[in-house]
C-alpha positions, 0 to 999 in steps of 0.5 A: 516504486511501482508494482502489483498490490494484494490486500490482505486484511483490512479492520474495516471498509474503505472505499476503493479498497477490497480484502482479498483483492490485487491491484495492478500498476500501484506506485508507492510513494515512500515519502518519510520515515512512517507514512507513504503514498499509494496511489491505485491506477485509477488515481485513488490515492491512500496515506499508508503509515508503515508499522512494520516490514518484511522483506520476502523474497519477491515481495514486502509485507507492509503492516500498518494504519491506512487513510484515503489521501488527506482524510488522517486528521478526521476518520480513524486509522484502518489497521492493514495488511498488505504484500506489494510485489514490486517490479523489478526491471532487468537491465540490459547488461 
């Protein structure tokens, strides 16, 4: 799923990431049942485990435990907040 992504909260610094930021052109890769890919337009890539969910009426609220791609086994989970605004493509019916 791709769209547009604003950090609302982290509960502590990880590198790429900014409270307060948007980023644009973010795919979400929902892999399983908890834990999901984002990968920034740079490449960064991040394993986001959802906790919870709220559908808004243009946007997901997704609250979770966040890592940079391939480091969950050696540094603790970041508590996150986040609203993913994905784009929606009208079809040409």
């Amino acid at each position: 799923m791709n769209g547009n992504l604003k950090v609302l909260t982290l509960s502590q610094d990880i590198e790429g990431l900014k409270v307060k930021r948007n980023y644009t052109d973010v795919v979400i890769h929902f892999c399983d049942l908890h834990d999901h890919t984002i990968t920034l337009k740079n490449d960064k890539k991040y394993t986001l485990s959802v906790q919870a969910l709220s559908i808004e009426a243009d946007s997901l609220l997704l609250e979770g435990d966040i890592w940079k791609e391939g480091d969950k086994e050696e540094v603790p989970a970041i508590i996150s907040e986040f609203r993913f605004y994905p784009q929606i493509e009208k079809s040409s019916n």
